[in-house]
VEXDOLUM-704720 format. One record per residue (C-alpha): residue number from 1; residue in three letters; x, y, z. Coordinates in nm, 3 decimals, always signed. Layout:
BEGIN
<pt NUM; ala; <X; Y; Z>>
...
This chain:
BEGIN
<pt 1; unk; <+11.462; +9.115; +12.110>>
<pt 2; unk; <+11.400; +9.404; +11.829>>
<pt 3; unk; <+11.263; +9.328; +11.522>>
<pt 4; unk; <+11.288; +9.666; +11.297>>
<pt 5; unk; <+11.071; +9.774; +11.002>>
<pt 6; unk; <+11.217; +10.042; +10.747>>
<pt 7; unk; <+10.924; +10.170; +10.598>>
<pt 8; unk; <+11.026; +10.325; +10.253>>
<pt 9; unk; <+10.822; +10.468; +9.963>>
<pt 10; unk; <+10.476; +10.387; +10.010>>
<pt 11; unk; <+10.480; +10.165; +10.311>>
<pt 12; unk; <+10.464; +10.486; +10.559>>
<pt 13; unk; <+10.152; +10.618; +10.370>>
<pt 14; unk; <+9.968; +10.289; +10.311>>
<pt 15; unk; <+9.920; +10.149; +10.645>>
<pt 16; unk; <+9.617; +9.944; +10.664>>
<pt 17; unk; <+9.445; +9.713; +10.883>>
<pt 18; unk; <+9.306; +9.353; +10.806>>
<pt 19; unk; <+9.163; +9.046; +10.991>>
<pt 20; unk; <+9.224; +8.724; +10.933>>
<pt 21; unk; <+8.992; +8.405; +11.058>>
<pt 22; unk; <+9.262; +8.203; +10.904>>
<pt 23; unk; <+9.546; +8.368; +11.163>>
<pt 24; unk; <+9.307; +8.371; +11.468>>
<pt 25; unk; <+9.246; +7.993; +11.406>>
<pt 26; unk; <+9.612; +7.879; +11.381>>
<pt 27; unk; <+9.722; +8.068; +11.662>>
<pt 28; unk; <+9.448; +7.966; +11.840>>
<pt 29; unk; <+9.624; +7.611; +11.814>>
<pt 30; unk; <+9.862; +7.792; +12.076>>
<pt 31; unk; <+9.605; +7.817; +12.369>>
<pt 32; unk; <+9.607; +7.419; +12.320>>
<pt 33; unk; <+9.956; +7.345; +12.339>>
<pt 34; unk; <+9.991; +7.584; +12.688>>
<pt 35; unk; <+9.660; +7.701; +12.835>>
<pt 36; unk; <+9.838; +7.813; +13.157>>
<pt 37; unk; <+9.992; +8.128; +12.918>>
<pt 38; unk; <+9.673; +8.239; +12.763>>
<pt 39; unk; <+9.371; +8.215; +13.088>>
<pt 40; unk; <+9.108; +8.427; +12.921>>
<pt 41; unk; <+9.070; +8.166; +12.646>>
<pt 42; unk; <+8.991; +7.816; +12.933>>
<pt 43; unk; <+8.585; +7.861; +12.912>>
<pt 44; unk; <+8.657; +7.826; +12.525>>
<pt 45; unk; <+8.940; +7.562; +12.569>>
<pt 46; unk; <+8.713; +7.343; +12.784>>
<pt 47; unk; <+8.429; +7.391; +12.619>>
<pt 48; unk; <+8.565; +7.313; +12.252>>
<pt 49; unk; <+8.811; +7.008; +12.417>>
<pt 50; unk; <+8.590; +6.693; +12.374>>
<pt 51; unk; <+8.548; +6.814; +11.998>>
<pt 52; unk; <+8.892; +6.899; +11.943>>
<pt 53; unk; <+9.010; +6.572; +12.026>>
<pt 54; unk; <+8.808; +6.407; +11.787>>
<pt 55; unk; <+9.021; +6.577; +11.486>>
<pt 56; unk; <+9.355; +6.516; +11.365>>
<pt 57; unk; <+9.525; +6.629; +11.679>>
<pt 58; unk; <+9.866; +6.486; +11.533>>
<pt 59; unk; <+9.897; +6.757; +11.258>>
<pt 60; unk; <+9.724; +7.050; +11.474>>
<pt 61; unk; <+9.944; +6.975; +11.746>>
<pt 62; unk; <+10.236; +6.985; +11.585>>
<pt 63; unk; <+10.208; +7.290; +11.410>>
<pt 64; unk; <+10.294; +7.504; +11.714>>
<pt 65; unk; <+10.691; +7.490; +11.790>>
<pt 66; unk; <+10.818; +7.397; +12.157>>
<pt 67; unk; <+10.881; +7.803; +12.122>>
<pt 68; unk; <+10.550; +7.893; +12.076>>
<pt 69; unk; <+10.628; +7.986; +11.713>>
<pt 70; unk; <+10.340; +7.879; +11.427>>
<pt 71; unk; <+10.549; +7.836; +11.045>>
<pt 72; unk; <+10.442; +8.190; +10.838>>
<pt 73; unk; <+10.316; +7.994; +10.559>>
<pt 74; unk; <+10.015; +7.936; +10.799>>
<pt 75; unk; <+9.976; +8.316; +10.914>>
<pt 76; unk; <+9.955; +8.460; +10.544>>
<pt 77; unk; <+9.917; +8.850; +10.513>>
<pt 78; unk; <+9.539; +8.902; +10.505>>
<pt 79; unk; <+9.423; +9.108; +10.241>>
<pt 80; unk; <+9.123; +9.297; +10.406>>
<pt 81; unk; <+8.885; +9.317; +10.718>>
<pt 82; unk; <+8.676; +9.134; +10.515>>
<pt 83; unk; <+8.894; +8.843; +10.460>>
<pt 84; unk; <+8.710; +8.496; +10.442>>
<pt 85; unk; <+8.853; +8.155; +10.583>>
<pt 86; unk; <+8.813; +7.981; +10.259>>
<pt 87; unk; <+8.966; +8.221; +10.030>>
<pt 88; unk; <+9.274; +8.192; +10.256>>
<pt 89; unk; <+9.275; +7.846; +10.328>>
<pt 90; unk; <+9.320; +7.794; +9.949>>
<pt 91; unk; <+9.629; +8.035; +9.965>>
<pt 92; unk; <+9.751; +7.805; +10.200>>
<pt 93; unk; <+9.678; +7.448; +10.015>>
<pt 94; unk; <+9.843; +7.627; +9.728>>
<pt 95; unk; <+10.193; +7.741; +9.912>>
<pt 96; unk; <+10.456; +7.583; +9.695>>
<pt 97; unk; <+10.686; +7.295; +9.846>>
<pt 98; unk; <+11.018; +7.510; +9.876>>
<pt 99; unk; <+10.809; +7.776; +10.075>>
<pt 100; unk; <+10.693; +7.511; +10.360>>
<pt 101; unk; <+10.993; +7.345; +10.407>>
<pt 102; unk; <+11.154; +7.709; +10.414>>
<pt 103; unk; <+10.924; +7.802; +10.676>>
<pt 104; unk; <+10.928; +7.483; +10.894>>
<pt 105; unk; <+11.303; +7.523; +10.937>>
<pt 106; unk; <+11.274; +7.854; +11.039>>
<pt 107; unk; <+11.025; +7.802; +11.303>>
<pt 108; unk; <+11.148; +7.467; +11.425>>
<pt 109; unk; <+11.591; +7.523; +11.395>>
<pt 110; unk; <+11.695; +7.239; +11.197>>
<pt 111; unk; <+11.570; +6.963; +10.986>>
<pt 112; unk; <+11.547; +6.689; +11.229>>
<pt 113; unk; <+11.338; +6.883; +11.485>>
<pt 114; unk; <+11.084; +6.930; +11.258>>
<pt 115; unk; <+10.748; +6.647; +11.345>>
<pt 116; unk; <+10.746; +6.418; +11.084>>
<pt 117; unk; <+10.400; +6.447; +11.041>>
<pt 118; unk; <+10.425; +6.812; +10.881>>
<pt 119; unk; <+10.688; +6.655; +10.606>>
<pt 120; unk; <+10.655; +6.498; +10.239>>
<pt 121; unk; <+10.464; +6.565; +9.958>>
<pt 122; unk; <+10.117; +6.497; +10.103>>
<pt 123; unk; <+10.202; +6.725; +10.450>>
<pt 124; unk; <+10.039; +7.069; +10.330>>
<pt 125; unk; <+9.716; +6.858; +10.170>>
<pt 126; unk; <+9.676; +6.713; +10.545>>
<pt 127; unk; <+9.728; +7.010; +10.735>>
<pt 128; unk; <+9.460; +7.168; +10.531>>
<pt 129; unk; <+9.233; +6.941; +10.623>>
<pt 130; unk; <+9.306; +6.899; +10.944>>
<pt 131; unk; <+9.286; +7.301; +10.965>>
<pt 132; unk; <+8.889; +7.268; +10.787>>
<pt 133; unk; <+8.769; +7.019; +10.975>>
<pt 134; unk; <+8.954; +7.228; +11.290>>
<pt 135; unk; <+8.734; +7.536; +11.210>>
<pt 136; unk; <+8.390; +7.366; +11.159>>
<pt 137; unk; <+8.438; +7.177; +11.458>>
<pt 138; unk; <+8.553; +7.389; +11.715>>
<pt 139; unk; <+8.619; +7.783; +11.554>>
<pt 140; unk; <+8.333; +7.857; +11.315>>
<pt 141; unk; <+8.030; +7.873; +11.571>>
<pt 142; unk; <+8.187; +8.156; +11.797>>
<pt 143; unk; <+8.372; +8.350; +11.508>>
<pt 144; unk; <+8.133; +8.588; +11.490>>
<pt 145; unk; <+8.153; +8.685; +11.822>>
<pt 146; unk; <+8.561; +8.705; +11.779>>
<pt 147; unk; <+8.503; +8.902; +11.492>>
<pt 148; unk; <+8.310; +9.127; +11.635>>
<pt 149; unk; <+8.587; +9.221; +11.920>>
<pt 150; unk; <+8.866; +9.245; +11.602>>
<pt 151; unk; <+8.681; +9.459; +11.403>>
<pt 152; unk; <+8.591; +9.711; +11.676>>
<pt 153; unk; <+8.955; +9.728; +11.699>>
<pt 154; unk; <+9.036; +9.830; +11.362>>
<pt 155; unk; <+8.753; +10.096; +11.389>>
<pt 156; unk; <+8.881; +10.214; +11.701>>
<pt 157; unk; <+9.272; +10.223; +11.584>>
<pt 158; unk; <+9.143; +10.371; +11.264>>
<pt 159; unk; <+8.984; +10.668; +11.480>>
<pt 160; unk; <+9.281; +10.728; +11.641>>
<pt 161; unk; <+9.511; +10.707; +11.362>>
<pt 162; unk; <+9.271; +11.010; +11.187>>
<pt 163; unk; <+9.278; +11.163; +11.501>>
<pt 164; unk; <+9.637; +11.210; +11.653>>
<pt 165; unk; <+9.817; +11.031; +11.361>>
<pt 166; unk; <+10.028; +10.726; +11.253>>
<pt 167; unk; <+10.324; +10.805; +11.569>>
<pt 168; unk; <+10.048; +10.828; +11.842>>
<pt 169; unk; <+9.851; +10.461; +11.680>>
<pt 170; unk; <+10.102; +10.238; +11.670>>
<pt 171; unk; <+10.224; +10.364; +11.997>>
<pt 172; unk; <+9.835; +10.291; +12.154>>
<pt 173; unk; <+9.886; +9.946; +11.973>>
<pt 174; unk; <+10.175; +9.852; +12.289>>
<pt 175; unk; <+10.438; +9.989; +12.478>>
<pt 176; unk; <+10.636; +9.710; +12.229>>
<pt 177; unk; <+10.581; +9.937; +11.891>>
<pt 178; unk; <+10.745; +10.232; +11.863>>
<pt 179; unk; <+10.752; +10.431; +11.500>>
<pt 180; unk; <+11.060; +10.651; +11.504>>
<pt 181; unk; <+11.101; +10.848; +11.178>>
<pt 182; unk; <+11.008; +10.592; +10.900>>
<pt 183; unk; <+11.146; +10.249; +11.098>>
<pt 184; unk; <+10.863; +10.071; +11.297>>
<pt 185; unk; <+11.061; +9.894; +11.580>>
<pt 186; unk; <+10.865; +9.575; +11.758>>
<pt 187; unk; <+11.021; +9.427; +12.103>>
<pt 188; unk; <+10.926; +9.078; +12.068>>
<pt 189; unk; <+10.905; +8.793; +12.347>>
<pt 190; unk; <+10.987; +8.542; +12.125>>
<pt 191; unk; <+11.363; +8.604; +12.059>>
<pt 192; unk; <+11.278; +8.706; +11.690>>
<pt 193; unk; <+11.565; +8.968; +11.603>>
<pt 194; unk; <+11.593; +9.114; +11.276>>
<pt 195; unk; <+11.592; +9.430; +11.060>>
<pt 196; unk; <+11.359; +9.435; +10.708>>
<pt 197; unk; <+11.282; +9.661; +10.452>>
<pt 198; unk; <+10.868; +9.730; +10.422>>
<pt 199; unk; <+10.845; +9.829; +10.032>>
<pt 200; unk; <+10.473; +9.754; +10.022>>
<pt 201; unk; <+10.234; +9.806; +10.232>>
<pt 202; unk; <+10.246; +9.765; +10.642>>
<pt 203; unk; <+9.990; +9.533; +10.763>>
<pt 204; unk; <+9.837; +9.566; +11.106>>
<pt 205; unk; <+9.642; +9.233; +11.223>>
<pt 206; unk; <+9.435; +9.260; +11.588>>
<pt 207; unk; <+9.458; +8.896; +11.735>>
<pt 208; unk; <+9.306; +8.735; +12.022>>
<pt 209; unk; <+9.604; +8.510; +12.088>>
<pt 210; unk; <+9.898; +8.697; +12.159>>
<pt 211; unk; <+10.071; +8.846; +12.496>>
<pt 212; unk; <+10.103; +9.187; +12.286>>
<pt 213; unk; <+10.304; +9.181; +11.976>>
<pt 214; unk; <+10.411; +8.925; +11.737>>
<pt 215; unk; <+10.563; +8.951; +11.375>>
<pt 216; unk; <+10.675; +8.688; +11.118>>
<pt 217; unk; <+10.940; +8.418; +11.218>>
<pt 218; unk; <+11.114; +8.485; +10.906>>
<pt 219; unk; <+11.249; +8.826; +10.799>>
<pt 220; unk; <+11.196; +8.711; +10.425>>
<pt 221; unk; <+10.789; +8.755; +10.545>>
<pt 222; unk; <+10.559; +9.014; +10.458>>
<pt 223; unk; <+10.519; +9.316; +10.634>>
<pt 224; unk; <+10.303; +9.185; +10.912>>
<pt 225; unk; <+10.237; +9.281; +11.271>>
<pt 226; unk; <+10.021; +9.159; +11.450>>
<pt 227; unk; <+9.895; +9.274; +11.811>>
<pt 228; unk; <+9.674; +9.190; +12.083>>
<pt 229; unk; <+9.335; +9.341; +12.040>>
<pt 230; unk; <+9.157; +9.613; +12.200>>
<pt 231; unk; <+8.879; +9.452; +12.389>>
<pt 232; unk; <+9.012; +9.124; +12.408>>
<pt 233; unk; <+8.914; +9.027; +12.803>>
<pt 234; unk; <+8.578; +9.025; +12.679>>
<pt 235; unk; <+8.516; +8.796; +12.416>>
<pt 236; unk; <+8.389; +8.477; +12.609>>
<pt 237; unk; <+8.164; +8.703; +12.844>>
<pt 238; unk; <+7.844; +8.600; +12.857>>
<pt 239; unk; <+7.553; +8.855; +12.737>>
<pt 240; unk; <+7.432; +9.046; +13.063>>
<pt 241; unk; <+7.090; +8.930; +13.178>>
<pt 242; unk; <+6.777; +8.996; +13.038>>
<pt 243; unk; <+6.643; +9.324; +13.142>>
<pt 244; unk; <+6.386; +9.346; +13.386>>
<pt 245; unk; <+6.065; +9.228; +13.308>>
<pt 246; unk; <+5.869; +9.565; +13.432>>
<pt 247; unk; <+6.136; +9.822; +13.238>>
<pt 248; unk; <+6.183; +9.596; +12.921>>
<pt 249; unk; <+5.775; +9.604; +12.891>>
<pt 250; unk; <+5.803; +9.986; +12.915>>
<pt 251; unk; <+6.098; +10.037; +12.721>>
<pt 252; unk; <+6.134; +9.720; +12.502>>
<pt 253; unk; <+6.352; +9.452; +12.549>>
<pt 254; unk; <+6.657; +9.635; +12.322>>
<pt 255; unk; <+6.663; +9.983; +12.477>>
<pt 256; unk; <+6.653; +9.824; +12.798>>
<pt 257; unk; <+6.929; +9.608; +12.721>>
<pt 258; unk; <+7.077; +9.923; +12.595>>
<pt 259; unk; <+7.060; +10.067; +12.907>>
<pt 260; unk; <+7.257; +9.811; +13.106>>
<pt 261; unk; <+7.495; +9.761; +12.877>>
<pt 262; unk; <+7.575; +10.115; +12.905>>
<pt 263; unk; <+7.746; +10.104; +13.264>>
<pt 264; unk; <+8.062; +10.278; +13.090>>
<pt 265; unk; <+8.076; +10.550; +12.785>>
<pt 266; unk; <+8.013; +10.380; +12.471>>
<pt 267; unk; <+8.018; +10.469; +12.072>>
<pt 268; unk; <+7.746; +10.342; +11.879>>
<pt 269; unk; <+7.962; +10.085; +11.667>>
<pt 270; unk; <+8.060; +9.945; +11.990>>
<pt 271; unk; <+7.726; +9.904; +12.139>>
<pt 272; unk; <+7.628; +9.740; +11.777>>
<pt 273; unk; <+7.972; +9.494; +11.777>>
<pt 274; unk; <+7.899; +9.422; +12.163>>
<pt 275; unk; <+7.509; +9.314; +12.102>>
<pt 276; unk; <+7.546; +9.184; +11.769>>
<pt 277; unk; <+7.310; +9.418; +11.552>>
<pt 278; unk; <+7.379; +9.685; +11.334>>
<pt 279; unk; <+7.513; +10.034; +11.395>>
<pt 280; unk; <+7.184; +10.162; +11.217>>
<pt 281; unk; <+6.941; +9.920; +11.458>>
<pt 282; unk; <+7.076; +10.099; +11.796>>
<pt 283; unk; <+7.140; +10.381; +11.694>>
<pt 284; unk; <+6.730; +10.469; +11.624>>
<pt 285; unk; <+6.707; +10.305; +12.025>>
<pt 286; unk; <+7.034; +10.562; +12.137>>
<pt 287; unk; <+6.792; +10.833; +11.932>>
<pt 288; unk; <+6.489; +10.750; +12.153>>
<pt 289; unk; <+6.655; +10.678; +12.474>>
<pt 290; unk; <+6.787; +11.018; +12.438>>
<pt 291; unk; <+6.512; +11.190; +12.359>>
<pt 292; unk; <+6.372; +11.009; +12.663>>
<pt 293; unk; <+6.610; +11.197; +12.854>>
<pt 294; unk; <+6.747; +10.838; +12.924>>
<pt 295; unk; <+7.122; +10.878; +12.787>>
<pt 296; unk; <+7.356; +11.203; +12.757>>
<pt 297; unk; <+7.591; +11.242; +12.456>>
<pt 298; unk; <+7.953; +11.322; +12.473>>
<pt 299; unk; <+8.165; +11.433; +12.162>>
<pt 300; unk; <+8.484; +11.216; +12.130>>
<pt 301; unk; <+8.702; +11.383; +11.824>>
<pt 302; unk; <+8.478; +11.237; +11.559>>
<pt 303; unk; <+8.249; +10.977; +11.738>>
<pt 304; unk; <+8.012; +11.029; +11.995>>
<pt 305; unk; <+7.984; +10.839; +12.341>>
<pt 306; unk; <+7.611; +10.785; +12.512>>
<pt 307; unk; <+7.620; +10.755; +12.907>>
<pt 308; unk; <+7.316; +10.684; +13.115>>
<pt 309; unk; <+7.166; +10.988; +13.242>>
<pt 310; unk; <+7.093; +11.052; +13.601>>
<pt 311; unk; <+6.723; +10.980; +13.546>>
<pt 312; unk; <+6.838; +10.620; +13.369>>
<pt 313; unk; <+7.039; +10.541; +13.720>>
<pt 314; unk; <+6.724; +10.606; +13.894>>
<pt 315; unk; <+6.465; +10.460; +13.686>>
<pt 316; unk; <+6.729; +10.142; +13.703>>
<pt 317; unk; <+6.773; +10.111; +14.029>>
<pt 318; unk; <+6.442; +10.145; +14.103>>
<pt 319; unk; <+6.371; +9.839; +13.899>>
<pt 320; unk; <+6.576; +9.603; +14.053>>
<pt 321; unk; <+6.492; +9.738; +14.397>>
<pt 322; unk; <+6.230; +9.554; +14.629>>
<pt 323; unk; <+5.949; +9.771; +14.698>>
């Protein structure tokens, strides 16, 4: 199914990009409900389980359709990369009654298949709590690390928007997005099919739990799209061993860590995201390993990749070879 997006006035030149903790964690929910359709995420399923079932599976359960489909008054547009899960939770404790019952009947058909325990007065006070209590639980002590893989996104999409333009990005986002003239057309998987007319601005979301693409279930939504994010196999790998004892005493613990991290071409604000330090912190190691003759640098457009120089390979292998 086609869901089209006629992108009028300033919507074509006011594309922007946003992540929300508040999205991630809902959909999340769906990984729960079916964790046959979304593999990468078992080590965190399994590992969060015992907790999870300790909360007020009832509501959480329910809020995922037998379709798959989450109600949009629990996806809200985000408003930046920057977005924080209590500013948005209290969005969502303050949705107005007409809106959730709206919302529930367009994600679950009719009245009577909607779970009881999302109706009446007290339903959106309980599913924000169960949502809180959710996050703290089970979502709050790895968000950093899925943070870390959604914001490299938006750096990287935001490079190659500058780069080879607005067609050529949204095309890189999925072969499901195509931008022809000023309508954005999204092939859905979940039998969404409608046409809508973006006034404001179009809102691009990187998510960990989708298959590629997903937009609102409603067409009365905001102009929301939100798409499986660059980098996404690689959120619940481990960190790769500690560097050798002998090279990390030479070169210090980082720059050797550096080093073996750097088995593929890498920017600096992906080295940073992928280690958890700041852009500034490696790049005075990429400056030193460099001028080590340890790492060669490659002009991308407007970033710059490091690869391991032929006398890194040896002086790595080497290290981890008996003598």
């Amino acid at each position: 199914m086609v869901v089209r997006y006629e992108l009028t006035g300033t919507a074509l030149a006011d594309v922007r990009f946003a992540v929300s903790p508040l999205n991630e964690l809902v959909l999340s929910l769906r990984s729960r409900r079916d964790p046959g359709r979304y593999p990468l995420h078992l080590p965190w399923v399994r590992r969060t389980r015992a907790a999870f079932e300790q909360l007020d599976t009832e509501v959480l359960e329910a809020l995922v359709s037998p379709r798959n489909w989450v109600p949009d008054f629990l996806t809200p547009q985000p408003l930046s990369p920057l977005t924080r899960f209590d500013e948005e939770l209290a969005r969502l404790s303050a949705t107005p009654a007409a809106t959730v019952r709206q919302d529930l009947l367009a994600t679950y058909g009719t009245t009577d298949r909607i779970p009881g325990v999302l109706r009446g007065r007290e339903a959106v006070r309980r599913i924000a709590g169960a949502l809180d209590d959710y996050w703290r639980r089970c979502f709050a002590p790895d968000w950093p690390r899925v943070r870390a893989v959604l914001e490299a996104d938006v750096t990287y999409r935001g490079r190659q928007m500058a780069q080879h333009g607005l067609a050529a990005m949204f095309a890189g986002l999925t072969d499901r997005v195509r931008l022809d003239g000023g309508v954005l057309e999204v092939r859905t998987g979940s039998g969404s099919r409608w046409s809508g007319r973006a006034e404001q601005a179009m809102t691009l979301v990187p998510t960990l739990w989708t298959s590629a693409v997903c937009v609102p279930v409603s067409p009365d939504g905001l102009s929301t799209v939100l798409y499986l994010a660059r980098g996404s196999a690689t959120v619940w790998e481990s960190a790769p061993p500690p560097a050798d004892g002998a090279l990390a005493g030479v070169l210090g613990a980082h720059r050797a860590a550096l080093l073996q991290r750097l088995e593929a071409p890498a920017s600096s604000t992906e080295l940073a995201h992928g280690m958890g330090v700041t852009p500034t912190a490696v790049n005075q190691h990429l400056r030193a390993l460099r001028a080590a003759g340890l790492l060669v640098a490659v002009r991308d457009g407007r970033s710059v990749l490091y690869r391991r120089s032929d006398l890194a390979e040896a002086l790595l292998s080497s290290a981890v070879s008996p003598l």
